[in-house]
C-alpha positions as CSV (number, residue, x, y, z in Angstrom):
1,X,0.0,0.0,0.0
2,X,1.6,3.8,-0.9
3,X,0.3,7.1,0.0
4,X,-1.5,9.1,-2.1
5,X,1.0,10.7,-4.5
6,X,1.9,7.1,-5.2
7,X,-2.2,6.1,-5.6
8,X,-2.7,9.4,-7.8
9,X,0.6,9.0,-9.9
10,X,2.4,12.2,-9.2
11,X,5.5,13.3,-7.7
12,X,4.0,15.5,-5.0
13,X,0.5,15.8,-3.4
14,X,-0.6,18.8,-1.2
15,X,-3.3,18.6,0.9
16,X,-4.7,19.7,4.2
17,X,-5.7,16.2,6.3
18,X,-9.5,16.1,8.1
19,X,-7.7,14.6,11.0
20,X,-5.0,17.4,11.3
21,X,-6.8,20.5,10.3
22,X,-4.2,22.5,11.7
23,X,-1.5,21.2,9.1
24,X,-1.0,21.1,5.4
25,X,0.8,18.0,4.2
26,X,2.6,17.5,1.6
27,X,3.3,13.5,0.8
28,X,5.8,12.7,-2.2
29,X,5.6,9.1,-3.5
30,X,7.6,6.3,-1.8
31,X,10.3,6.3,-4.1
32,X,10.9,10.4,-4.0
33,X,14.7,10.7,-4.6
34,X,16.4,12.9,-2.0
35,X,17.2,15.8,-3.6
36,X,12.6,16.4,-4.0
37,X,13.0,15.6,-0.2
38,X,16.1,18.1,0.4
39,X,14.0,20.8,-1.8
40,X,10.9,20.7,0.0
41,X,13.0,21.0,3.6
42,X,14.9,24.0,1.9
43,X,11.4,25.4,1.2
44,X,10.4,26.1,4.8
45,X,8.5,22.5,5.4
46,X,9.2,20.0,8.2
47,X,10.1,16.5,7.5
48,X,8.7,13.9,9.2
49,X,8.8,10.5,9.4
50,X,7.7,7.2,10.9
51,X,9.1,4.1,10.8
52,X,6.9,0.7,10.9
53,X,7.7,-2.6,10.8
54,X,7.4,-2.4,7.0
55,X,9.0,0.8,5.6
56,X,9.6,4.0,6.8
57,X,6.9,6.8,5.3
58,X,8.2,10.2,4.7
59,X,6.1,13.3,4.3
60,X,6.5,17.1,5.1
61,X,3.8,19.8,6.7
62,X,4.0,23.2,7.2
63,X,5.1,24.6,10.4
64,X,3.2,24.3,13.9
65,X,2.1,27.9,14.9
66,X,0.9,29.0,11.5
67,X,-2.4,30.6,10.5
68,X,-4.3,28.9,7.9
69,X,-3.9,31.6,5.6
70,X,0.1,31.6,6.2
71,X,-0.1,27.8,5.8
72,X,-1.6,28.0,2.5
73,X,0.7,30.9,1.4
74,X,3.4,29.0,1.8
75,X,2.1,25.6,0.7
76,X,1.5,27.3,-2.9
77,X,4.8,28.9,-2.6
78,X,6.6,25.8,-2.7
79,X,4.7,24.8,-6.1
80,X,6.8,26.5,-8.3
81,X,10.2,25.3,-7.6
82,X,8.3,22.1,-7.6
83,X,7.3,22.4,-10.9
84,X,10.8,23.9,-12.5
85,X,12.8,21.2,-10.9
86,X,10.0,19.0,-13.3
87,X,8.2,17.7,-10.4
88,X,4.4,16.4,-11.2
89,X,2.5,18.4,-8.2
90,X,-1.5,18.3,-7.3
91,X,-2.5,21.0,-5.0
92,X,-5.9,20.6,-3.0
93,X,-7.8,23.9,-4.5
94,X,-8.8,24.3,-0.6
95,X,-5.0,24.6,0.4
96,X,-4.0,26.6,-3.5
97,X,-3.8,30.7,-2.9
98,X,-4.5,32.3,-6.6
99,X,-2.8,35.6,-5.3
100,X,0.6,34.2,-4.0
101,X,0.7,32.0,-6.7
102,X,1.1,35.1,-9.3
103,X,3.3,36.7,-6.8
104,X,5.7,34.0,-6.9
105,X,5.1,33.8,-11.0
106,X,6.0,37.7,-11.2
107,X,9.2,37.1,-8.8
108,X,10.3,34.4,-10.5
109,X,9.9,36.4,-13.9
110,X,11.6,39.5,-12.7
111,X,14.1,37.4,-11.8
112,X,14.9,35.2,-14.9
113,X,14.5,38.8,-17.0
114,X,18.0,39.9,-14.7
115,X,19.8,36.6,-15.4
116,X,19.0,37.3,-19.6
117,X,19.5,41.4,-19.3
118,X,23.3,40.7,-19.6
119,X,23.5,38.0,-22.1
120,X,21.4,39.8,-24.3
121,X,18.1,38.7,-26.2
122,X,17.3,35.0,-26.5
123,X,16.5,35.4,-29.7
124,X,18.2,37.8,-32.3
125,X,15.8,40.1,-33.6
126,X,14.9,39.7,-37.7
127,X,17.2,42.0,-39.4
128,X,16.5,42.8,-43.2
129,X,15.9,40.0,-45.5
130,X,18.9,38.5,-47.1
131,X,19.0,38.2,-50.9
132,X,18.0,35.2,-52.6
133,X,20.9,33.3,-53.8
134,X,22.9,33.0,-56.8
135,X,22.1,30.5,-59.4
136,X,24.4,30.2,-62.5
């Protein structure tokens, strides 16, 4: 038996638990490689764990102490390096904040425009057409 980013097929499922109201959890499948695990703790969550007789199950949650609201902010925060590191993430709609998440879009834009300002455009613009060529 997995959890249920294993039982839905994605890398990352966000969610807030009827049991544990006070919590967002965010469960990666069973086989999540360290570095998704490393990410999400670098992203302000708390791992967890429990072992059983059978395997160990691994999950994170926001922070004890939070506000929903806060909760939620950061919860959708942590989509978007989630989803540029090519992660497959499902986020309840109950936990998913519309406003952060085009705050964090704008950032991250702004951003990426500073990395390309000194390297010049990504694409050179179309300068005038070039003759057709010669045929003899």
């Amino acid at each position: 038996m997995g959890n249920l980013a294993d039982d839905s097929g994605t890398d990352v499922e966000i969610y807030r638990r009827a049991l544990t109201p006070d919590t967002i959890h965010i469960v990666t499948r069973s086989d999540a490689p360290e570095e998704l695990l490393a990410l999400l703790d670098s992203l302000g969550l708390e791992r967890k764990t429990e072992t059983t007789a059978g395997p160990v199950y691994v999950w994170h949650e926001t922070p004890a102490g939070l506000s929903e609201k806060d909760q939620n902010l950061l919860a959708t925060r942590a989509v978007l390096p989630m989803l540029i590191a090519d992660y497959d993430v499902n986020v309840d709609p109950e936990v998913y904040d519309v406003t952060t998440w085009a705050q964090a879009m704008a950032e991250h834009r702004a951003r990426h425009a500073k990395t390309r300002e000194g390297r010049g455009p990504a694409v050179a613009p179309p300068g005038p057409l070039a003759s057709p060529p010669r045929t003899r």
